[in-house]
TORDO-442541 format. One record per residue (C-alpha): residue number from 1; x, y, z. Coordinates in steps of 0.25 Angstrom, whole numbers. Layout:
residues N
{n:NUM east:X north:Y up:Z}
...
end
This chain:
residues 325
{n:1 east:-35 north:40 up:-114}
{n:2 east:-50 north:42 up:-110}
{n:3 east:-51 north:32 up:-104}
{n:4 east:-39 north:33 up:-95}
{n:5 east:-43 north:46 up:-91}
{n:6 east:-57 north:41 up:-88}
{n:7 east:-51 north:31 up:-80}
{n:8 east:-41 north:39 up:-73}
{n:9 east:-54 north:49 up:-69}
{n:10 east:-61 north:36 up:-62}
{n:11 east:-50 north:35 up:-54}
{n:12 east:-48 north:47 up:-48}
{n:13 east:-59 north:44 up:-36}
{n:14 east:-50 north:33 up:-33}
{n:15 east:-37 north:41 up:-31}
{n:16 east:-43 north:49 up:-24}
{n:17 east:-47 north:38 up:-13}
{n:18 east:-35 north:29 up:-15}
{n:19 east:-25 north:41 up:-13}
{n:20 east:-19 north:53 up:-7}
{n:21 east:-9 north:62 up:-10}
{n:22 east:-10 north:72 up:1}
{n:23 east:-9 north:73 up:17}
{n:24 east:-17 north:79 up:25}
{n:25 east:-12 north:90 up:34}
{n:26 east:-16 north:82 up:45}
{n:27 east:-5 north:72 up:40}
{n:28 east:6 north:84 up:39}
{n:29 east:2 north:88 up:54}
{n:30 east:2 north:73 up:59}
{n:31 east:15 north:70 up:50}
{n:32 east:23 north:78 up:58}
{n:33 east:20 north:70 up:70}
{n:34 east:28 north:58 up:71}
{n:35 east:23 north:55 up:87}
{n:36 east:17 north:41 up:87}
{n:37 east:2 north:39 up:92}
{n:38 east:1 north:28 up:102}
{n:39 east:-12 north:20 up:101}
{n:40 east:-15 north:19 up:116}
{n:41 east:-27 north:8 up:113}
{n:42 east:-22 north:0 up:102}
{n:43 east:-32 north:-12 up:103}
{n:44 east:-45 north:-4 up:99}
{n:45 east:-35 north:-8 up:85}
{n:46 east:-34 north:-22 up:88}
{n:47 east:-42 north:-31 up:79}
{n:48 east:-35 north:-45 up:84}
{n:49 east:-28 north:-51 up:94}
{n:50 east:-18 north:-63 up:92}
{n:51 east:-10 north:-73 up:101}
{n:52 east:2 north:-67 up:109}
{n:53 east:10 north:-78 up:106}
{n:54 east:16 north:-77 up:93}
{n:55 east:11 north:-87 up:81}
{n:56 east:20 north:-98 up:78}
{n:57 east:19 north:-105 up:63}
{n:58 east:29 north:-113 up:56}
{n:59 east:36 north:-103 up:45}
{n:60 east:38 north:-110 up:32}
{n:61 east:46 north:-101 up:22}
{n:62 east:40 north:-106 up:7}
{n:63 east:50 north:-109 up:-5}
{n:64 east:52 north:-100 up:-15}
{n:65 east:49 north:-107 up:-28}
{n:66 east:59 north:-106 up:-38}
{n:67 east:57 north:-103 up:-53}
{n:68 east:58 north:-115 up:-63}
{n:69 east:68 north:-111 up:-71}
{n:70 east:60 north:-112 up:-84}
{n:71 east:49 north:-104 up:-80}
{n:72 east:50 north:-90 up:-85}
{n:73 east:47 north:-77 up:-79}
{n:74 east:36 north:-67 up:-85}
{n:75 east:40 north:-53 up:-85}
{n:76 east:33 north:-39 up:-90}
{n:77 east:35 north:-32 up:-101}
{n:78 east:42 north:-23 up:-92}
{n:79 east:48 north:-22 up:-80}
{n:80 east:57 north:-15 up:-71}
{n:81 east:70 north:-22 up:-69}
{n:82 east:74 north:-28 up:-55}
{n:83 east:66 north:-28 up:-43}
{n:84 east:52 north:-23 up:-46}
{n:85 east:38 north:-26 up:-38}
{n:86 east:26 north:-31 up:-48}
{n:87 east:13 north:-25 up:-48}
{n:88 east:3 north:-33 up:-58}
{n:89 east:-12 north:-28 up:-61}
{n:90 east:-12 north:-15 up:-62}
{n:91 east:-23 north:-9 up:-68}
{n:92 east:-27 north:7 up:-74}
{n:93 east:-40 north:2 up:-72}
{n:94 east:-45 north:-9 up:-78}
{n:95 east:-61 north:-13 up:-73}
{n:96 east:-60 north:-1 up:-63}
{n:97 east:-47 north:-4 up:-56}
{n:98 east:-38 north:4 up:-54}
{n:99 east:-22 north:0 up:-47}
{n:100 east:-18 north:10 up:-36}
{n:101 east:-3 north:8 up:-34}
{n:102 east:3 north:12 up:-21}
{n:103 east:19 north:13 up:-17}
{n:104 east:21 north:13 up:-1}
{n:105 east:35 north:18 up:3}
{n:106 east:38 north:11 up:17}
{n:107 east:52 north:18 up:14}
{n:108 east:51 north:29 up:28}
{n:109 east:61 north:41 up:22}
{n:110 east:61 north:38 up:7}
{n:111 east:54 north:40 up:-5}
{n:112 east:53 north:28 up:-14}
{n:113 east:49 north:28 up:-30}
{n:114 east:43 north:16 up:-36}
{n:115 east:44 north:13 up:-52}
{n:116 east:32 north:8 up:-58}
{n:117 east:33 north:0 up:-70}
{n:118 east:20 north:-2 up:-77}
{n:119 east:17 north:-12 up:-88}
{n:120 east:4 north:-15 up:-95}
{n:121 east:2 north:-30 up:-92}
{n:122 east:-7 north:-31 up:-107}
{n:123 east:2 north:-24 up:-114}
{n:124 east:16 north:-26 up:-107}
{n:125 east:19 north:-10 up:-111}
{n:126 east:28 north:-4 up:-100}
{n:127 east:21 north:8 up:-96}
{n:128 east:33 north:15 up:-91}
{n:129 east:37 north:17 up:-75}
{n:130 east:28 north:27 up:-67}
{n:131 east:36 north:31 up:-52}
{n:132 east:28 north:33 up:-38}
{n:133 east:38 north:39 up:-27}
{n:134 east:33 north:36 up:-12}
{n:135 east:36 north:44 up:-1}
{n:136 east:41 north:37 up:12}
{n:137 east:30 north:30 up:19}
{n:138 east:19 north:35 up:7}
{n:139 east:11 north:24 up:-3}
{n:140 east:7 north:35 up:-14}
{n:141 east:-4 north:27 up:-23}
{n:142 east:-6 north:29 up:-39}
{n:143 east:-14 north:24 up:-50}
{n:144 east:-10 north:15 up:-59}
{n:145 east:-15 north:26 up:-68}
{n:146 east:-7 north:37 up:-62}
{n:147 east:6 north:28 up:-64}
{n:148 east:3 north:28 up:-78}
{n:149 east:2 north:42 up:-80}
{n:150 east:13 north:44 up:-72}
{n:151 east:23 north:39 up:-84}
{n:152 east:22 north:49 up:-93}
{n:153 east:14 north:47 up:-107}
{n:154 east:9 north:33 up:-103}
{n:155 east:-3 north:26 up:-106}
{n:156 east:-6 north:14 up:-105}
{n:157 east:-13 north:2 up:-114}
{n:158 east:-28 north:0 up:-114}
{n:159 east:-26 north:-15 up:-112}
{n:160 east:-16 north:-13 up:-101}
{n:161 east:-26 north:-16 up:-91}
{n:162 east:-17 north:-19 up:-80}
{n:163 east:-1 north:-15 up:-78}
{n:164 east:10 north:-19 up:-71}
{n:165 east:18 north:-13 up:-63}
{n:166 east:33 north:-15 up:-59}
{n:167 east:38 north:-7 up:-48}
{n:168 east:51 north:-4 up:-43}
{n:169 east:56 north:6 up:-33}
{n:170 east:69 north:13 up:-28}
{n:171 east:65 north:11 up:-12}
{n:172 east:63 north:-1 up:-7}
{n:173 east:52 north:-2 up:4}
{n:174 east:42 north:2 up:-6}
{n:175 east:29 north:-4 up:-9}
{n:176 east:17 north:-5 up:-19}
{n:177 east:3 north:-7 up:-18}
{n:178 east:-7 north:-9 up:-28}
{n:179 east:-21 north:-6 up:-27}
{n:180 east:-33 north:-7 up:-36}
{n:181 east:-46 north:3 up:-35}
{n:182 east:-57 north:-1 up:-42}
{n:183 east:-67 north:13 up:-48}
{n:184 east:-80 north:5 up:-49}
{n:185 east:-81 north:-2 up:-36}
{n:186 east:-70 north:6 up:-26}
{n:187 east:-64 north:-6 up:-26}
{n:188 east:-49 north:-7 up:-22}
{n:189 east:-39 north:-19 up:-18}
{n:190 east:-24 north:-19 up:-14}
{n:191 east:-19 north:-27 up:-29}
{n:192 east:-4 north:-27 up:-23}
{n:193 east:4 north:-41 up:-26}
{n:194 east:17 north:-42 up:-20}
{n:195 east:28 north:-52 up:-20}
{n:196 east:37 north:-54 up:-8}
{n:197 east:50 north:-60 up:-7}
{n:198 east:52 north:-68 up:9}
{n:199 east:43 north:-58 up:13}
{n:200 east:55 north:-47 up:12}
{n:201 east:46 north:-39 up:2}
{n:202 east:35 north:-38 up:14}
{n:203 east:43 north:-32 up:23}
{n:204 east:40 north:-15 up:18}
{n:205 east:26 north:-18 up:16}
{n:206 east:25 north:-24 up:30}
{n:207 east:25 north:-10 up:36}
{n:208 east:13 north:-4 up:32}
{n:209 east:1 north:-3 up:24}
{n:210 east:-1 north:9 up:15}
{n:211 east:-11 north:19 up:9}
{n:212 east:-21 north:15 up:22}
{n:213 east:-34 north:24 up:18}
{n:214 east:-36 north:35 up:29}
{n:215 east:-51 north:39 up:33}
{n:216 east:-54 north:48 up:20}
{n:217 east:-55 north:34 up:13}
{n:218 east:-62 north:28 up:26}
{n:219 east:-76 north:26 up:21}
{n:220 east:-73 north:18 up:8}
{n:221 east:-60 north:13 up:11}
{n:222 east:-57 north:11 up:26}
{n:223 east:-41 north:5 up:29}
{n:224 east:-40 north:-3 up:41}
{n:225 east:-24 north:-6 up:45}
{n:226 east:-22 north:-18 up:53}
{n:227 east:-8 north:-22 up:61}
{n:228 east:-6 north:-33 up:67}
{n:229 east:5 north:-35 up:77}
{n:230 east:13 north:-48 up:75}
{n:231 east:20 north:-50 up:88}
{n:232 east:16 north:-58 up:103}
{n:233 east:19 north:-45 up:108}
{n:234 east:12 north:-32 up:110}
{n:235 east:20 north:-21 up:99}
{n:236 east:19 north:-9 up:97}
{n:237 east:16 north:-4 up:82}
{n:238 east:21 north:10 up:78}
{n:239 east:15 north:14 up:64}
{n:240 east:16 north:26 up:54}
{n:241 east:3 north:33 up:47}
{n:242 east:8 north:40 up:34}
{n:243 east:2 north:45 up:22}
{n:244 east:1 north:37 up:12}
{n:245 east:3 north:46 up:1}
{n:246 east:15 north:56 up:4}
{n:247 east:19 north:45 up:16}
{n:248 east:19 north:57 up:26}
{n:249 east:19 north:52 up:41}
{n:250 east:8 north:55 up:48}
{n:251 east:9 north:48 up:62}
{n:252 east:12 north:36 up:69}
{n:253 east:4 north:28 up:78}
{n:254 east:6 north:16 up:89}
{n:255 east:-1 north:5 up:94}
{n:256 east:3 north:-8 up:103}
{n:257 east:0 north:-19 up:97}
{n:258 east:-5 north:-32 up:104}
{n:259 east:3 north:-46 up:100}
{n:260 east:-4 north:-53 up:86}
{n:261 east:-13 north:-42 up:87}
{n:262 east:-20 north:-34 up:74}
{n:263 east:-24 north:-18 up:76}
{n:264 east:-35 north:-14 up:65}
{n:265 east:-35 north:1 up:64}
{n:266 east:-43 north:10 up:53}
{n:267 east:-38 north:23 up:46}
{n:268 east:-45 north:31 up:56}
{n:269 east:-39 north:24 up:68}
{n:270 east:-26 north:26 up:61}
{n:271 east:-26 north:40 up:57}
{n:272 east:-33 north:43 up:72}
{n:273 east:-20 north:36 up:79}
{n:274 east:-12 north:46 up:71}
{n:275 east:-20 north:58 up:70}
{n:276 east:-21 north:59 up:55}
{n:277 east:-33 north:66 up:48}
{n:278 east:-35 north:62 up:34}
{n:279 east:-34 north:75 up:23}
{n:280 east:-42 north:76 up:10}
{n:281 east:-32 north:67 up:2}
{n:282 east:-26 north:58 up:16}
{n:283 east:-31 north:44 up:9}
{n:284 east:-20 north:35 up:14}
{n:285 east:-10 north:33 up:25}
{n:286 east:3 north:22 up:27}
{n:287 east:3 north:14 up:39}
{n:288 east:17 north:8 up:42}
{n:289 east:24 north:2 up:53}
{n:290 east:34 north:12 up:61}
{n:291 east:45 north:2 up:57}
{n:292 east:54 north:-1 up:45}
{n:293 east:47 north:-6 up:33}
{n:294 east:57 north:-17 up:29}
{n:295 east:55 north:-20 up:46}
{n:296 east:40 north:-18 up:49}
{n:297 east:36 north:-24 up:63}
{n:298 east:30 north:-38 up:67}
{n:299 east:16 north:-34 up:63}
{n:300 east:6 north:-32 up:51}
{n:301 east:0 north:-22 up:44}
{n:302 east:-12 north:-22 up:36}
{n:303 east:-21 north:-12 up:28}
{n:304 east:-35 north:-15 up:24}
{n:305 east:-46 north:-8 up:16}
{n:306 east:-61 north:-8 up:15}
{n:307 east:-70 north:-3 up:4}
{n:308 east:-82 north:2 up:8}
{n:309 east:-85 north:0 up:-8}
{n:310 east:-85 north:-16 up:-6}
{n:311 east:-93 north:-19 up:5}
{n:312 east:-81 north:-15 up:14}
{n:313 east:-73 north:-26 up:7}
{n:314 east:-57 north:-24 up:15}
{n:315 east:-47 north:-24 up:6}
{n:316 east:-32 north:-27 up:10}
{n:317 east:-23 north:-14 up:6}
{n:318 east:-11 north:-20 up:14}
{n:319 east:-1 north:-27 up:4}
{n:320 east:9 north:-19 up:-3}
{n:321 east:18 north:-23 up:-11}
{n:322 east:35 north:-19 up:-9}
{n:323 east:41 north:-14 up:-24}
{n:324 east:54 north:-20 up:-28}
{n:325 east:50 north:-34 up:-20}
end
């Protein structure tokens, strides 16, 4: 029990940096401003230029291969029963690493509550199921550790060195990410491994990328959002700036986007074009499309991360995946 405390000590730093649970009063005030900020000189963003004429390839749909009917599927010791979303390699912090995991709600008016199964993968103990409720538009993030203690009396096995999760949730349009965060180095790397079915399972996380890192995290961590407009015509993209934690909207800002064309812009460019100064605790914001989630537009999102730790190394926080795929 020692040495769990100790550890959960050693990772208090990188709570402190990977989350926040509080917005600013600049948030509030801009909150209640729901005008949208037209970015009169949208090409000081633009970072490439395609043809007008749209691309042309032949599509070939693959096969889905089909299972032999004497091969034999390998299950957990436990699982939740029904549609569930798989999350492998979770660790409490084996060699330094810690697993973050994150749950985005692209659901616009509802809350949504995701059930976290968790079984030891050493041990095949089922550990008990742990709850995370996310707020329209929020991506709360928790420790592994903090999911564990969560369920009350629960400890887990020494050679339990990695967990995995099983994850259901009663709203659809839900997603989860998972990240690790190293304690030596300051290392940190998006671990999510989804599965899609036709490409229907994409659809939610199309919309938006989550838990972008505002300026208080700017030195070490700079996020960098790049949207790239897929259509031969100019189009313009409407998107909404929310708090990642609590979900709360803070503004929405425009731009008119060139045909084949990809904008780059930096949190400070972002919270600049919507009038948003950071608080103590204001680590990270929700970037989404002003559009459906199961309906995004004809463009592409991305979110991407360097650390000032590893030779400015750029690490890709974009993939997310969607819980009951």
């Amino acid at each position: 029990m020692k040495d769990k405390m100790k550890l959960i000590r050693t990772v208090v730093c990188a709570v402190a940096l990977l989350s926040g649970f509080n917005v600013s009063q600049a948030a509030s005030t801009e909150a209640a401003n729901d005008d949208v900020y037209v970015i009169p000189n949208p090409e000081q963003y633009l970072v490439a230029r395609g043809p007008a004429k749209p691309i042309v390839l032949e599509s070939v749909k693959p096969a889905r291969a089909s299972a032999s009917p004497s091969e034999t599927i390998e299950k957990a010791a436990a699982v939740i029963p029904g549609s569930y979303t798989v999350i492998p390699n979770v660790t409490p912090g084996l060699n330094s690493n810690l697993s973050f995991l994150r749950f985005p709600n692209f659901n616009t008016d509802v809350a949504s509550t995701a059930n976290i199964k968790m079984v030891g993968d050493a041990t095949g103990t089922d550990y008990g199921t742990a709850q995370v409720v996310s707020q329209p538009n929020s991506s709360p993030q928790i420790t592994v550790l903090e999911l564990l203690q969560s369920i009350e009396g629960t400890s887990f096995a020494a050679s339990d060195t990695s967990l995995t999760l099983y994850i259901q949730s009663n709203q659809y349009l839900t997603g989860i990410q998972h990240v690790y965060y190293n304690s030596s180095s300051g290392f940190f790397e998006n671990m999510s491994v989804c599965s899609f079915v036709d490409g229907i399972s994409s659809l939610p996380t199309a919309s938006g990328v989550v838990n972008v890192h505002t300026t208080k995290l700017q030195t070490q961590y700079p996020s960098v959002v790049k949207i790239h407009n897929k259509n031969s015509t100019a189009t313009t993209l409407t998107l909404r700036v929310h708090d990642g934690p609590s979900g709360t909207l803070i503004k929405k800002f425009s731009f008119l986007a060139q045909p084949n064309s990809t904008y780059a812009f930096t949190s400070a460019q972002i919270q600049s074009n919507v009038g948003f100064t950071p608080g103590t605790d204001d680590y990270h914001m929700n970037i989404f499309f002003d559009a459906p989630a199961e309906a995004p537009p004809n463009a592409t999102i991305s979110h991407t991360v360097g650390n000032g730790a590893l030779a400015s190394a750029t690490l890709n926080l974009t993939t997310i995946c969607t819980i009951n795929d």
